[in-house]
C-alpha positions as CSV (number, residue, x, y, z in Angstrom):
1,X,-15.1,17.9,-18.0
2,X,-14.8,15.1,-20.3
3,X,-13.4,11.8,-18.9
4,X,-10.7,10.1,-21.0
5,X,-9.2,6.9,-19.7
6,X,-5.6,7.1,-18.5
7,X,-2.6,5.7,-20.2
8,X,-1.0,4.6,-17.1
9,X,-2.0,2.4,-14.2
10,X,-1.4,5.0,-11.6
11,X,-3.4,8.1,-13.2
12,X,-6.3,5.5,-13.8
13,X,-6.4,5.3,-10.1
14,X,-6.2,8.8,-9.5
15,X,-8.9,9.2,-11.5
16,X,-10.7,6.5,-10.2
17,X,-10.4,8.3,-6.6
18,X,-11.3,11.5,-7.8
19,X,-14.6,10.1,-9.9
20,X,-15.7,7.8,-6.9
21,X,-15.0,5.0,-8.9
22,X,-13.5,1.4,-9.5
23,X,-10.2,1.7,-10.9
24,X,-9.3,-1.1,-14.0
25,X,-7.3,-3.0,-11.3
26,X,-9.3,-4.7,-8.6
27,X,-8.1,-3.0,-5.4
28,X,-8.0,-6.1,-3.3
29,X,-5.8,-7.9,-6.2
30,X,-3.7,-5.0,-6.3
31,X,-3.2,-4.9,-2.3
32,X,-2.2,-8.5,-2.2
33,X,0.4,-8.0,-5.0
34,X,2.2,-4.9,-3.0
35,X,1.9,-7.1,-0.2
36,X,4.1,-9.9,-1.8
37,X,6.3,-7.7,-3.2
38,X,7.1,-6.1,0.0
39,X,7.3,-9.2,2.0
40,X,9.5,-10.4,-0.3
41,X,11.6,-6.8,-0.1
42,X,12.2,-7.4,3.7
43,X,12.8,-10.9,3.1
44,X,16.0,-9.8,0.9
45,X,16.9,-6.8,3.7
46,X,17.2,-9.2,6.2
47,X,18.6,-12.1,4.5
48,X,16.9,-15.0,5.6
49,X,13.1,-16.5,5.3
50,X,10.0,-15.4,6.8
51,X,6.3,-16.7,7.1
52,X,3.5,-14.3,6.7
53,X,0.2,-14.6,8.4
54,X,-2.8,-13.1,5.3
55,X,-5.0,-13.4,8.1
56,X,-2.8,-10.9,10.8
57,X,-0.7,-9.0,7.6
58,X,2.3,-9.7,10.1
59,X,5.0,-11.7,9.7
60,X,4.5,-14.8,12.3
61,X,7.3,-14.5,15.5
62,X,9.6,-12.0,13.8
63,X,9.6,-8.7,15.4
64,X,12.7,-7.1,13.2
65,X,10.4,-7.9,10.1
66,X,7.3,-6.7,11.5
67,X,9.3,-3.3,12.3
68,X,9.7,-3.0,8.4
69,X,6.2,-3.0,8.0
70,X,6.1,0.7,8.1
71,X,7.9,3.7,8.9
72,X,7.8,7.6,10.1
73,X,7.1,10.3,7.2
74,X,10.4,11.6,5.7
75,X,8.5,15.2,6.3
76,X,4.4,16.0,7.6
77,X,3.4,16.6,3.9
78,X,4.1,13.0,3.4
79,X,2.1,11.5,6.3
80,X,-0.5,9.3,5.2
81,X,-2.2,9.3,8.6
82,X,-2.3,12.8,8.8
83,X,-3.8,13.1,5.1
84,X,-6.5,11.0,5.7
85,X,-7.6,12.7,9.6
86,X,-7.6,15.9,7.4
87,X,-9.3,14.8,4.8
88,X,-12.2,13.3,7.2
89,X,-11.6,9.6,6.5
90,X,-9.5,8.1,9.3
């Protein structure tokens, strides 16, 4: 199969996974990005201010915020844990 690059930033890193590969994005830069976008996102939700610790990835003496950190799958399919114990990687 012939690679061709992607025309969008999410099928270039499908590809990327699926190759073994560095996607155009650098991951770490990406992380951080999604990070301060969804800091910001609970920020909004709750209505007031919040530190973050980059060291910890928690939000510093704020349990309510720290509880939007993540959440349970909608449906097992969706489980990101689960994927990755199948798939051998967690």
């Amino acid at each position: 199969m012939r690679w061709m690059p992607s025309k969008t930033q999410h099928g270039n890193w499908l590809e990327s996974i699926a190759a073994n590969r560095q996607p155009i994005a650098p991951i770490q830069q990406s992380a951080r990005s999604l990070e301060a976008c969804a800091a910001a996102w609970i920020g909004m939700k709750l209505k007031r201010k919040l530190a973050w610790d980059v060291a910890t990835e928690m939000f510093v003496g704020d349990d309510a915020a720290n509880a939007l950190r993540g959440r349970q799958a909608r449906k097992p399919e969706y489980d990101f844990q689960l994927a990755m114990k199948r798939a051998g990687i967690a």
